[in-house]
C-alpha positions, 0 to 999 in steps of 0.5 A, a space after each residue: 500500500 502507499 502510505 500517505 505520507 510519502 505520496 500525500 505530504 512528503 512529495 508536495 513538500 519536496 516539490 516545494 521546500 526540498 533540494 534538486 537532490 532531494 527531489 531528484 532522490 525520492 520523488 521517483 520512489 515516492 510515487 511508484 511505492 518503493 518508498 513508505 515514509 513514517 512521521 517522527 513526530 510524537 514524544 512522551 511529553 510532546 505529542 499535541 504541544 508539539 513544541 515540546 519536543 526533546 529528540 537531539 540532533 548534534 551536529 558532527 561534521 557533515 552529519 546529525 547524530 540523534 539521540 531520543 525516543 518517538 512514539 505512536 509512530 504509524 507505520 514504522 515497522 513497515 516503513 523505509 524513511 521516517 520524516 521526523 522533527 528534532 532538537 538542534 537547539 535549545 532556548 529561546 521559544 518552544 518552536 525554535 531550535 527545531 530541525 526537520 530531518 529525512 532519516 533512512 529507517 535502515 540505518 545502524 541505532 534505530 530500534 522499532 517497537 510495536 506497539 499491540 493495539 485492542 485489536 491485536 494489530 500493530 499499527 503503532 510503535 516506539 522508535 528508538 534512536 542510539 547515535 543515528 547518523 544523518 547527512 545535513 544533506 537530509 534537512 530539508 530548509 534551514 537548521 532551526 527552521 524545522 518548524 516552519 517546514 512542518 507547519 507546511 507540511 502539516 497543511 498538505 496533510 490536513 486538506 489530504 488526509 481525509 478526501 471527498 472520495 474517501 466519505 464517498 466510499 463509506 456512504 456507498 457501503 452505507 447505501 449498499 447494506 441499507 438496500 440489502 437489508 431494505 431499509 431505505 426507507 427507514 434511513 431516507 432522511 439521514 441519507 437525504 442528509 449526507 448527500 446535501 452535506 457531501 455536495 456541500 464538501 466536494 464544492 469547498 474541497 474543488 475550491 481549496 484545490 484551486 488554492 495552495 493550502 495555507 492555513 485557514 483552507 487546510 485546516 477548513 477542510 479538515 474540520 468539515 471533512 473528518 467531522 463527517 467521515 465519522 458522521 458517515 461511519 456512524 450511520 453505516 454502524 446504526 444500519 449495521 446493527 450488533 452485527 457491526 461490533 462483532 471483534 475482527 482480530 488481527 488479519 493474519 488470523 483471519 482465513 477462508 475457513 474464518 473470515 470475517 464477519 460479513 458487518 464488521 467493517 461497518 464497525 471497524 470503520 466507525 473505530 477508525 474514524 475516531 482518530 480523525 479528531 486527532 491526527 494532524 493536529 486535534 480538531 480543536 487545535 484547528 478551530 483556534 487556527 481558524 479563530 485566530 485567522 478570521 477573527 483574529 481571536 488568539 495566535 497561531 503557531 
């Protein structure tokens, strides 16, 4: 699969902020697959203040050595680069001193921990840094300035990570076992609902694309976008029933012989929209954002 956050964040960011030889090195990758790229971002103590970020990076010469622990990091087991925000400095505001590095997941003193889900799956990890050694070639933007590259990033991220196509595909499942179990009738108005909802979303969506995604579009379509996903996956569980909380399992014990129970993805896609309220920045984080840009209530960040 193609993580997104090589193809959705990674590459947009390259594109703009990254060397000729960084693009020339990952975009390729990127694109076909053979890159999956990680966020290293959360620590203990640093996940939603962010800028509390301890992770060190001394400068060796033509090198970073890091030094530090991230955790909650999606995907690290299955990852071959991780981007990752850390400490060059200290003093001075919470926001400076920070550097953002591209690090290879293969290189010698990195150690990944899964971390096991309830449902056995591990999605999450600890990963360890022991005197890893990164070229300065792999900063991207100045060192320090790490956390105006992130913010950059994070914009991509948060106009991306929830799509139009994406709530498209829970209301069609949605539809789909309504007409299987002939309750149309009985759903019409929450389907009525969802429609006028997601024609209203894919207008500001094909609106925002028209734009590069600053902060006060990205973290717009953020808000409308995952608070109606998780709108969506609700409804697909209420038309699912008990069915739908029937328990999945990790995927490897799933066989031919013991597949799946035929409603439970309606609730395993009800569980996975939970966390949209908080990756990439919670979504009260991005209501301050916005109060910040329109009314000018409050600072961004």
């Amino acid at each position: 699969m193609l993580f997104a956050g090589g193809l959705r964040n990674v590459g947009p960011l390259l594109i703009e902020m990254g060397s000729e030889a960084q693009r020339a090195r990952y975009l390729e990758p990127i694109l076909s697959g053979a890159h999956l790229w990680c966020q290293g971002y959360s620590e203990t103590g640093a996940g939603s203040n962010l800028a509390a970020l301890s992770m060190k990076a001394v400068r060796k010469g033509d090198a970073y050595l890091l030094n530090g622990t991230k955790i909650w990091t999606t995907g690290a087991h299955l990852a071959t680069h991780m981007f990752a925000l850390v400490r060059t400095a200290s003093g001075g505001k919470p926001q400076e001193g920070i550097t953002f590095l591209l690090i290879d997941m293969k290189s010698p003193g990195i150690e990944i921990r899964p971390i096991q889900t309830l449902s056995g799956e591990p999605e999450f990890n600890e990963v360890h840094f022991t005197d890893v050694s990164v070229p300065v070639s792999e900063r991207v933007g100045e060192e320090n300035d790490g956390w105006l590259v992130a913010k950059r990033l994070m914009q991509y991220a948060r106009k991306s990570n929830t799509t139009t196509g994406l709530l498209r595909r829970t209301f069609r499942l949605a539809k789909e076992l309504a007409a299987q179990e002939e309750l149309e009738a009985d759903f019409a108005r929450a389907f009525a609902e969802a429609e006028i909802r997601l024609e209203a979303l894919e207008r500001a969506e094909e609106a925002a694309n028209t734009q590069q995604p600053g902060a006060l579009n990205s973290s717009m379509m953020k808000l409308l976008a995952t608070e109606l996903h998780q709108k969506l996956s609700a409804l697909y569980l209420d038309l699912a029933g008990p069915g739908g909380l029937e328990a999945l399992g990790p995927e490897e014990l799933l066989t031919e012989t013991a597949p799946a129970p035929p409603l439970a993805h309606a609730g395993a896609k009800y569980f996975a929209t939970r966390a949209a309220s908080i990756y990439s920045g919670t979504n009260e984080v991005q209501r301050n954002i916005l109060a910040a840009s329109v009314l000018g209530l409050g600072k961004t960040v």
